[in-house]
C-alpha positions as CSV (number, residue, x, y, z in Angstrom):
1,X,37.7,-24.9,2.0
2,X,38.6,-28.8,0.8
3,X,42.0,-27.9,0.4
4,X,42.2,-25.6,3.9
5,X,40.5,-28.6,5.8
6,X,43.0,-31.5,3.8
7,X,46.3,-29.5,4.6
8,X,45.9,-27.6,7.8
9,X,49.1,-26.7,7.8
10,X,49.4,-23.5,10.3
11,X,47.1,-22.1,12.3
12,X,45.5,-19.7,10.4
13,X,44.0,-22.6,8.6
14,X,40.8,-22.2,11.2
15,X,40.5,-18.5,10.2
16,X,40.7,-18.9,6.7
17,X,37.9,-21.5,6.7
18,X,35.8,-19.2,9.1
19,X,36.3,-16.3,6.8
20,X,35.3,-18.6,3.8
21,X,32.1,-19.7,6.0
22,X,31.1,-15.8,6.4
23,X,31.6,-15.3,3.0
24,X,29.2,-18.0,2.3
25,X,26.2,-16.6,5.1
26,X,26.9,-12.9,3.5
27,X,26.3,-14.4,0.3
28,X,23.1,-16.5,1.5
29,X,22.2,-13.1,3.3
30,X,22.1,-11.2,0.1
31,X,20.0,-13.9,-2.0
32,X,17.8,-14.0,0.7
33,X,17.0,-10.6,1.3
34,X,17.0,-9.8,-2.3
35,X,14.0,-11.4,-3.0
36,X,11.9,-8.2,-1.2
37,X,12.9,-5.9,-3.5
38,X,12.6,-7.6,-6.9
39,X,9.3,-9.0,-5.8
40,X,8.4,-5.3,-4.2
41,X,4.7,-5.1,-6.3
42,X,3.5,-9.2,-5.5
43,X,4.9,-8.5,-1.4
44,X,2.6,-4.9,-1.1
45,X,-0.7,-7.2,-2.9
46,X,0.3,-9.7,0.2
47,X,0.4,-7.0,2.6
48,X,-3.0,-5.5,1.1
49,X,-4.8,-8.8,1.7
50,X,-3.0,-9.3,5.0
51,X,-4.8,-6.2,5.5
52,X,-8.1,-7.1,4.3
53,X,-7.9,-10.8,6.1
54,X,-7.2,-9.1,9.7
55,X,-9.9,-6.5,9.1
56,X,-12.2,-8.9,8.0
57,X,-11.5,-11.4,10.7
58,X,-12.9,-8.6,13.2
59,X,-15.9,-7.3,11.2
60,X,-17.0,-10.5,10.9
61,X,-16.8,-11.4,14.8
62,X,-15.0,-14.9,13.7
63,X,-12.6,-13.0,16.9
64,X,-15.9,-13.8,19.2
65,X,-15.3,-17.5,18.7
66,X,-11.7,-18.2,17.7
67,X,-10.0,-15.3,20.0
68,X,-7.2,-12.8,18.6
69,X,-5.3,-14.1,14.7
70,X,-2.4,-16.0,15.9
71,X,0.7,-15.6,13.3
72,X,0.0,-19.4,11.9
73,X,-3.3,-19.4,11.3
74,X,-2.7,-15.9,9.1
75,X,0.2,-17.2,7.4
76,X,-1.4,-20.7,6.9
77,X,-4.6,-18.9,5.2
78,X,-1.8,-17.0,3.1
79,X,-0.4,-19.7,2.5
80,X,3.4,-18.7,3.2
81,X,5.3,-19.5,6.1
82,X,5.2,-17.3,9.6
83,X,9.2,-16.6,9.2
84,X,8.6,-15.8,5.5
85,X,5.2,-13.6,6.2
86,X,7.3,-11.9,9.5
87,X,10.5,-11.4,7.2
88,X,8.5,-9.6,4.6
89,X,6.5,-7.4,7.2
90,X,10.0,-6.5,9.0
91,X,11.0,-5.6,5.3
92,X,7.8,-3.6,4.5
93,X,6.8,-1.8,7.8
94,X,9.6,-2.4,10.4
95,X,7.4,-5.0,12.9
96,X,6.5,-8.6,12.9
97,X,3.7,-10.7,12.3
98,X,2.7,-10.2,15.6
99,X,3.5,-6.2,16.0
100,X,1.5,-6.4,12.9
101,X,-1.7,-7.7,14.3
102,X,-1.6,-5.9,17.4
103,X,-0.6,-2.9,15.4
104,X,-4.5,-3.2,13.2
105,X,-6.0,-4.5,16.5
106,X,-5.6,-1.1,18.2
107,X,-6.4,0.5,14.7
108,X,-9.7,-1.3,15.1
109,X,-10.2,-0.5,18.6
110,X,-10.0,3.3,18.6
111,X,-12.5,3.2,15.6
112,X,-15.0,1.0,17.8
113,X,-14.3,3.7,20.8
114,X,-14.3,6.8,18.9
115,X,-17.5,5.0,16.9
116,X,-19.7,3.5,19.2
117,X,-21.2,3.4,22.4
118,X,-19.7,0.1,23.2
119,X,-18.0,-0.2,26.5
120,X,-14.4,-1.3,26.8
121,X,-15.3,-4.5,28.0
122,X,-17.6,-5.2,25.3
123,X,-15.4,-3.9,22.7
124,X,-12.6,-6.1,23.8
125,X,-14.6,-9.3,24.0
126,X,-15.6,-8.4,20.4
127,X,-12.0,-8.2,19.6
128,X,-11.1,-11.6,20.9
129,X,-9.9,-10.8,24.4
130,X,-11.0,-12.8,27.3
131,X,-10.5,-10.3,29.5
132,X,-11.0,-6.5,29.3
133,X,-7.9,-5.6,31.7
134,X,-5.7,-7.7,28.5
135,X,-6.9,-5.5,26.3
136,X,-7.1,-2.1,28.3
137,X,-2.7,-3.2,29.6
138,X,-2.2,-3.6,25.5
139,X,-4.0,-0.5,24.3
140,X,-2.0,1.7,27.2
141,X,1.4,-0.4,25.9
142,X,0.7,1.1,22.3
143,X,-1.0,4.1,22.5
144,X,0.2,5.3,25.7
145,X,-3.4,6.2,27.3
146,X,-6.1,4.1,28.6
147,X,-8.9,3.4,25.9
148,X,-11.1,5.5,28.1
149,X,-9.3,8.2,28.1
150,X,-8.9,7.9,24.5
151,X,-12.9,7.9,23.7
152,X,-12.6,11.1,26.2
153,X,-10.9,12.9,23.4
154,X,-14.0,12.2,20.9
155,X,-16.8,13.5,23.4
């Protein structure tokens, strides 16, 4: 690329240091990405606690206080970085960080309807929502009912 960038001497010099460039990202690209498979068996233990840190940040009602997990603080308490943690979830399950959370909030919402005798509202505030109506517009956006109708199909 030295040389291409000393001579220029016609104009395909410009494509031939463009083509070197993509040659490079394709090659960064490759390194990058290769790193989920040969670390497959360290990235599912991640996911598992990823798993066990959102689940537990509900059961313990630490959502009451601190509102819904944000990306950061999850990442920070994993200590990776959100690009890295949402790389390796696009990698392992097709969504991000965030799809991710929303993905084991609703998980955790239709076991508290289909559960208890909670009301929406109350199971929403438990979640971290401020409001119900957030919570009620997400669950419909997911699952594609309201979370009343939902508990409807339990009783």
């Amino acid at each position: 690329m030295q040389e291409e960038l000393k001579n220029n001497i016609d104009h395909y010099s410009q494509d031939v240091i463009v083509s070197h460039l993509e040659l490079l990202l394709s090659y960064s690209n490759r390194f990058y990405n290769r790193q989920f498979l040969t670390r497959k068996a360290v990235n599912n233990d991640l996911v598992a606690r990823l798993e066990q840190m959102i689940d537990g940040y509900f059961d313990s009602g630490t959502s009451l206080n601190k509102g819904l997990p944000g990306v950061e603080l999850i990442a920070g308490q994993l200590n990776i970085s959100p690009g890295y943690l949402s790389d390796l979830l696009r990698n392992i399950t097709g969504q991000n960080t965030q799809q991710y959370i929303q993905y084991r909030l609703i998980e955790k919402s239709k076991e508290l309807l289909s559960t208890s005798t909670m009301t929406v509202s109350e199971i929403a505030y438990q979640l971290g929502f401020g409001y119900s109506q957030s919570f009620s517009k997400l669950f419909k956006k997911v699952t594609s009912q309201t979370p009343l109708a939902y508990r409807k199909l339990f009783n």
